[in-house]
N, C-alpha and C positions, 0 to 999 in steps of 0.2 A: 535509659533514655533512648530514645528512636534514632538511629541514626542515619545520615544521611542515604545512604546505599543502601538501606531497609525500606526506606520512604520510597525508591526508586523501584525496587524489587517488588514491595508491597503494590503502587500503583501500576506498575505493568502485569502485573497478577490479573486488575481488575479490569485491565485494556484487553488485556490478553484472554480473560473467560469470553468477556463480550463481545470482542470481536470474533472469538472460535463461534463464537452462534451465529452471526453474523454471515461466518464464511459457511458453517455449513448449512444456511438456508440459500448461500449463493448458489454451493453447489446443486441446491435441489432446484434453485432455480435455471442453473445451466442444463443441468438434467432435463428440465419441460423445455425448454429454445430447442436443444438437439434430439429429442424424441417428435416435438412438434413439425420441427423446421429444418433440423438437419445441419449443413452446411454446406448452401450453394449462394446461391444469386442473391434471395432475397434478406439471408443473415448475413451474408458480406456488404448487403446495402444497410442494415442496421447496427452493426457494428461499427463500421465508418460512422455515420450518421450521429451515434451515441459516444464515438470515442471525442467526437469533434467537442461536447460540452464537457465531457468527460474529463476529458484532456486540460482546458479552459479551468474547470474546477482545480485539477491537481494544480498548473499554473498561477492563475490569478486569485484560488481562495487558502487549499491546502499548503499547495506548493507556494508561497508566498505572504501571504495575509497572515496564516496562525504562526510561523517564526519571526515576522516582524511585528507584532502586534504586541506577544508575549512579554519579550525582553523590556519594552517600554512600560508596557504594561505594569510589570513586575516590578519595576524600577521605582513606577509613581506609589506602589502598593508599600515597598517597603523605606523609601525615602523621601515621602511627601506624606499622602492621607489617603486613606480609602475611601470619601467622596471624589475627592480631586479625582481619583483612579475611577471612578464610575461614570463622572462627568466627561472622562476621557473617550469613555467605551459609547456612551450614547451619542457625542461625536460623529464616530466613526461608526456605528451601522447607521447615521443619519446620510453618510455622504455616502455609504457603500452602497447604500438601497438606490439612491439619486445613481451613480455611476453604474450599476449593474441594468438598471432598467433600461439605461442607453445603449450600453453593449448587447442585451437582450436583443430589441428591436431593432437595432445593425445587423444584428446577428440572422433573425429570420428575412430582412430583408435582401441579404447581401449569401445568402447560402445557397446559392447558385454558385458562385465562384468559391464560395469557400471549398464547397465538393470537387471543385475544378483541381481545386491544388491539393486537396487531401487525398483525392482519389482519382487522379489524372486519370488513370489507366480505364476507369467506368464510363470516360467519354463515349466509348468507342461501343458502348451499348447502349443506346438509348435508353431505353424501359428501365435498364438499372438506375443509371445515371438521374433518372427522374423520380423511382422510388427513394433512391437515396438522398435528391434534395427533400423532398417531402417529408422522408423521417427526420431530416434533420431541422426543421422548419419546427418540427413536433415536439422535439427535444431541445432544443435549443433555452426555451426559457427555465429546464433544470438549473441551468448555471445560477439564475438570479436567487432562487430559493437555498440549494446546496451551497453557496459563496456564503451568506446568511449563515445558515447553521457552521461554518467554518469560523466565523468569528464569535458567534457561539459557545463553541469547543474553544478557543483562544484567552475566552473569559474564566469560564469553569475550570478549564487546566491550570489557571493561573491560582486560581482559589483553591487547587488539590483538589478537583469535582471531574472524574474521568470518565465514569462508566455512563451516564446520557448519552454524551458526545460519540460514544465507541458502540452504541447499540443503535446508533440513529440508521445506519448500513441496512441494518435487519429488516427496517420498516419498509426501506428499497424491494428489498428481494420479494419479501410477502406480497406487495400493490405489483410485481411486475410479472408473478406467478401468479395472482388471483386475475390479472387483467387476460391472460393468457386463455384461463379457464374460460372464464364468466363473458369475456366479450370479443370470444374469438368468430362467430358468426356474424358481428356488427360490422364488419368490412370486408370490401373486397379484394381486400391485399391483407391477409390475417395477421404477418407479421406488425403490422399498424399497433395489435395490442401492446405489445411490450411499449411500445412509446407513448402511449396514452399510462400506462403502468409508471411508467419513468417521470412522466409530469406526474400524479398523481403521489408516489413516492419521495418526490421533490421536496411537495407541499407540507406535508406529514410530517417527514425529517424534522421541519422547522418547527411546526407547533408544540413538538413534541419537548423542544428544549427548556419553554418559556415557564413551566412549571418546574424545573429546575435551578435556574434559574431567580425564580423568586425564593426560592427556599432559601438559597445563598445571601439572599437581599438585594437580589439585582432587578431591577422594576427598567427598562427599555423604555425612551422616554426622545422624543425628536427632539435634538440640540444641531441646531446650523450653524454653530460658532465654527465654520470651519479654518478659522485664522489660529485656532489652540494649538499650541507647540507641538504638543503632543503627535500631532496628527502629518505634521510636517516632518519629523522625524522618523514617524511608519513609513510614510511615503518614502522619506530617502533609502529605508533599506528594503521597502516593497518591492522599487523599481526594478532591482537589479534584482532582487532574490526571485522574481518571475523568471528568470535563466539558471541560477544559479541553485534553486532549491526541487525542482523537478527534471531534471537530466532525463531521468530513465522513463519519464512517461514523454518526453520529444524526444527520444528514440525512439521508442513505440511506433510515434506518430510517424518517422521518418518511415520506419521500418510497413508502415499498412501501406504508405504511398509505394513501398517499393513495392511492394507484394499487390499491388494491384494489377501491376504489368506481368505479372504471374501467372498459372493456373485458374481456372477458378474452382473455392474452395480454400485460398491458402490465405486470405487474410483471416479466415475463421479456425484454419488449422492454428495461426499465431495469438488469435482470441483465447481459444479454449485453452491451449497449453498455457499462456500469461494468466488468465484465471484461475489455474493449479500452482502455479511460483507464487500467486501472490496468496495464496493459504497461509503458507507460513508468515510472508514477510509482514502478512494484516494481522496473525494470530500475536509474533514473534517480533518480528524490525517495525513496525510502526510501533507497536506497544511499547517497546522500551525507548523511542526512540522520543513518542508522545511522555510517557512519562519522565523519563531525563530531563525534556526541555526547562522544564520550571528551577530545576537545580541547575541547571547551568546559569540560567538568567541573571537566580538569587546570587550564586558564588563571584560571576561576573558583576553585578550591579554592588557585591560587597567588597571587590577587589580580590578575593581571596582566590588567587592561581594557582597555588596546594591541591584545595577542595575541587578548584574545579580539574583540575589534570586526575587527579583522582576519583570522579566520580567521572569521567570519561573514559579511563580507563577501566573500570567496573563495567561499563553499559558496553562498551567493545568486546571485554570479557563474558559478559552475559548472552552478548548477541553470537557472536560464535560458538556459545555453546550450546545454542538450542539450532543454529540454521547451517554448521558444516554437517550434522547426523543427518540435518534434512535436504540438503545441496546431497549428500552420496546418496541418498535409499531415493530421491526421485528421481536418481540416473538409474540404479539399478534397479529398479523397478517402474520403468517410466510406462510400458508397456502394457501392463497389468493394470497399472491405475487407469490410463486412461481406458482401456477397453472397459475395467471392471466399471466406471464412472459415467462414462458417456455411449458405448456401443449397446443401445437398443433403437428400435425405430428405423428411421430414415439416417443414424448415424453407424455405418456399418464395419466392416474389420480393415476394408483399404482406407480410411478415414483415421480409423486408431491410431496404423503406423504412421502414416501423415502426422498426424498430434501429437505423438509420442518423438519425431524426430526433431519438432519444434521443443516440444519438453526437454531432451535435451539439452540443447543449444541456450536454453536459458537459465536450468539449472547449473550448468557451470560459474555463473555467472551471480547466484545467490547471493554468495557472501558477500559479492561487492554491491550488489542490488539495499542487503541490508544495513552493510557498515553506513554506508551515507545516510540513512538515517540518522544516525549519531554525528557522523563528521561535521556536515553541513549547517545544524541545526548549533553545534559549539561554536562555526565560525560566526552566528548570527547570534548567538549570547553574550559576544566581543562587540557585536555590533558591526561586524565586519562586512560590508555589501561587495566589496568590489573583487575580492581573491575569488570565491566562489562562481562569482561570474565569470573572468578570465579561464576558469578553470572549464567551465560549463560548453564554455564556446571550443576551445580544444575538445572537449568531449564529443562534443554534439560533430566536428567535422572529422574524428573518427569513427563514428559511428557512420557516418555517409557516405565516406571511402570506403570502408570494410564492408560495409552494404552493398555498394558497387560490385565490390570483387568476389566477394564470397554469393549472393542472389540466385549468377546463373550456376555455377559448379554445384554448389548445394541446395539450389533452391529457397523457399521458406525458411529451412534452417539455416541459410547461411544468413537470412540478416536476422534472427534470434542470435546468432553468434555474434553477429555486429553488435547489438544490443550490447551482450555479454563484454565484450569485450571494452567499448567504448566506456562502460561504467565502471573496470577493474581500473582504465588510466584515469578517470576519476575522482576517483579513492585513493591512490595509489599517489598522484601528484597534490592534493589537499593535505592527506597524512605526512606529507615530505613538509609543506610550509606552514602547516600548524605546528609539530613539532617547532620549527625555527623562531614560532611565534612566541609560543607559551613552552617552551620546556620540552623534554621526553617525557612524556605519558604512556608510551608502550613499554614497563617497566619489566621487572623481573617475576611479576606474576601475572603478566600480560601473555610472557614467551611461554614461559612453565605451564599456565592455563590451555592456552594456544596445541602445544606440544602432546597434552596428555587429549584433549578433544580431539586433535587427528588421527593421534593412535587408534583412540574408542572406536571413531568412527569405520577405520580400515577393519577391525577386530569384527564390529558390525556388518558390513560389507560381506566379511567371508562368510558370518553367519547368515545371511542373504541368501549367497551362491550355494551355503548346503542346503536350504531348504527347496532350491531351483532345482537341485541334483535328487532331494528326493522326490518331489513333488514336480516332476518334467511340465513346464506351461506350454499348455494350447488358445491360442486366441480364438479359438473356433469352439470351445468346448462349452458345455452349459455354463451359464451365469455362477450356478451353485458350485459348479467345481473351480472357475475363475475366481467368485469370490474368498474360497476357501485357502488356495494359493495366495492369494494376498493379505488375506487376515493372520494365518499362519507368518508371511516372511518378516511384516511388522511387527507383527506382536513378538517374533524373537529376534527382528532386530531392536527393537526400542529394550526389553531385555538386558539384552546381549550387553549395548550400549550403556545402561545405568548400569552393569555390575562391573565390564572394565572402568567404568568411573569411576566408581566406590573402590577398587583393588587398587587403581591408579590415584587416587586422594585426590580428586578432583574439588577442587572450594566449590565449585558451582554448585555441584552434586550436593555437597555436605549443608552450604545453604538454604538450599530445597528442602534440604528434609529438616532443618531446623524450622523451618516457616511452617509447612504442612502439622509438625509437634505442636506446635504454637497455636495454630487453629485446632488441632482437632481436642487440646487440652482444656479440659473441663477447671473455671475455674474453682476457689476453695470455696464449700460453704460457710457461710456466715452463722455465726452458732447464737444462738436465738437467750439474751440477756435474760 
């Protein structure tokens, strides 16, 4: 029989291929922005510009919508009816669509100010200041499409349906790379294309769902009953989980406003490094993080505080052992990736270290980037709306202090380091009141697991530093000899790391390789009567 932490392991398998596709058409998509565009004026004005719906999205659809949705969701699925649970859903994209179309149209009409507060600092250049409201005018209706397919995913995850949801990213990256190509001569501000890419990839995302969706038996259907209880109950734990469930993208946001008063160049320097952190956490901390959800909901919606302390301690367990090896190898090779990644073009080697010291400051910061995936999304399988808000707001005004202080002495990296830093107190103060809530969860093979992962990982690290001592890096050297140094340090640290695992008796390790036996086992034939 399947059991619970197989189910979780198995569906973050299927989060986690789709999204590595995902992330590695992002990256080729960052590849053409900074071969094309580089990092000055005009990608710091599309980067604001697109963080602002971007942002919006994590908030009002990711960061919000799909853990309040679920729980209820899930609730009506396994203690009422699976109509009743349908009739719920077509509800709620009936009002979401009514409510997103208004914030839409707020949204481009009122995005003059909005750039005012997002990007204070672009005041003080006109021509930016005005490309930037532009792009954001341009962008701006992604929210209404992308919030869509977020309740989308909220449905199918609920039904154990993961991989549409987690490949819809993809279809992003492809329309915003092919826009780059095919209609970069169509304006007189070239960077325009990415944003015409960005609507265009919006739209897609969404279509793309609706035959999955029916497969399930889910037929999308306008219901304006919006008096349904149902709907009243998302909202009360919506409201609050728009603070309480995206922290670390209003840091972000906090973090470009500072960086506007900065160099220019350094809110892109904090783009490109945050689009190399979130490799793993898209590949890694969302996947397990999306897949848990459903199991938490059930064990909550069934009373059962065992299964669920236990299947949260698995997903915590799971998530540090895939994002401490990858929090130490993008410190210790921060340098290398980004050069080998992003330095051709107009993006050249004083740029790298720029990128690479924001890379850094964020990778430190990894592991608490991904545990909240898991934290936050348990306290909202309680139904809990209002600790993670409390907590979110302490967050958020560390983050805005430490941004303060650390800005001018480090620069860009010092508010990565805010970043960082505002999401460790975070985690660190929710794990203290969950615990109080539901029990200890960080049991004796949470520490043991924990224990033999940081080992790995240090044992990994030195294997790093010998191949740097054989292999001396030049940032200046051919592509081919750059890449070569980095293919090498990975390939023996990832290595290096699975065989202190296995020496160390690591469960994680042993699980992995139970799953991979399991697919690659050919079943018995059937012997012919």
């Amino acid at each position: 029989m399947e059991t619970e932490n197989s189910r979780v392991t198995k569906a973050a398998s299927v989060v986690g291929f789709a999204t590595l596709l995902s992330r590695i058409f992002g990256y080729l998509r960052d590849v053409v922005i900074a071969a094309f565009f580089g990092a000055g004026a005009a990608t710091d004005a599309f980067f604001v510009a697109f963080r602002i719906p971007n942002m919006l999205r994590r908030l009002f659809a990711e960061g919000s919508l799909t853990i309040a949705f679920i729980p209820i969701f899930t609730e009506y699925l396994k203690k009422k009816s699976r109509e009743e649970a349908l009739d719920l859903a077509n509800v709620a994209f009936t009002l979401l669509s009514i409510i997103l179309a208004i914030v839409t149209i707020a949204g481009i009409i009122f995005a003059p100010w909005i750039v005012r507060i997002i990007g204070w600092g672009f005041i003080e250049t006109p021509d930016r200041f005005d490309l930037t409201v532009y792009l954001t005018r341009l962008t701006f209706p992604y929210i209404f499409f992308i919030s869509l397919v977020a309740l989308c995913m909220g449905i199918l995850n609920s039904l154990r349906h993961f991989a549409a949801p987690a490949l819809a990213p993809l279809v992003l990256n492809l329309c915003m790379i092919a826009a780059v190509f095919l209609l970069k001569g169509f304006f007189k501000e070239p960077v325009t294309t990415l944003a015409v890419g960005v609507i265009i990839g919006g739209i897609l995302q969404l279509v793309m769902q609706f035959p999955f969706l029916f497969r399930v038996g889910v037929h999308i259907r306008a219901n304006f009953n919006f008096a349904h209880p149902g709907i009243k109950r998302i909202g009360i734990l919506m409201g609050p989980a728009v603070f309480g469930a995206a922290v670390y993208q209003v840091n972000v946001l906090v973090g470009t406003l500072l960086a506007s008063f900065l160099a220019v160049g350094s809110v892109s320097y904090l783009y490109y490094a945050d689009r190399l952190v979130q490799l793993p956490l898209g590949i890694f901390a969302v996947a397990i993080g999306t897949a848990a959800l459903p199991s938490f909901s059930e064990h909550a919606a069934e009373g059962n505080r065992e299964k669920l302390k236990e299947t949260i301690s698995f997903s915590l367990r799971l998530m540090l052992y895939v994002t401490i090896p990858a929090m130490v190898a993008m410190i210790c090779l921060r340098v290398p990736i980004i050069s080998v990644l992003f330095q051709r073009g107009a993006f050249d080697g004083f740029r790298t270290v720029q990128t690479a010291d924001a890379l850094l400051y964020y990778s430190v910061g990894l592991w608490a980037f991904s545990l909240i995936r898991v934290i936050v999304p348990a306290f909202y399988s309680l139904q809990d709306t209002k600790t993670p808000v409390k907590v979110a707001v302490l967050a958020m005004a560390v983050n805005a202090m430490a941004g303060l202080a650390l800005m001018f002495p480090l620069k860009h990296g010092g508010l990565a380091l805010a970043t960082s830093i505002s999401s460790a107190v975070n985690v660190i103060v929710l794990v203290v009141i969950l615990r109080k809530r539901i029990g200890e969860f960080l049991d004796n093979k949470f520490c043991k697991s924990f224990f033999k992962t940081t080992v790995s990982s240090l044992i990994m690290a030195a294997s790093i530093g010998i191949i740097g001592w054989i292999m001396p890096w030049s940032n200046y050297g051919s592509l081919t000899e750059r890449s070569s140094y980095l293919i090498a340090a990975v390939m023996t640290g990832a290595v290096v790391f699975a065989a202190s695992s296995l020496l160390l008796g690591s469960s994680e390790m042993t699980a992995l390789i139970r799953m991979v036996r399991r697919k690659t086992r050919r079943p018995p034939r059937k012997e012919r009567s």
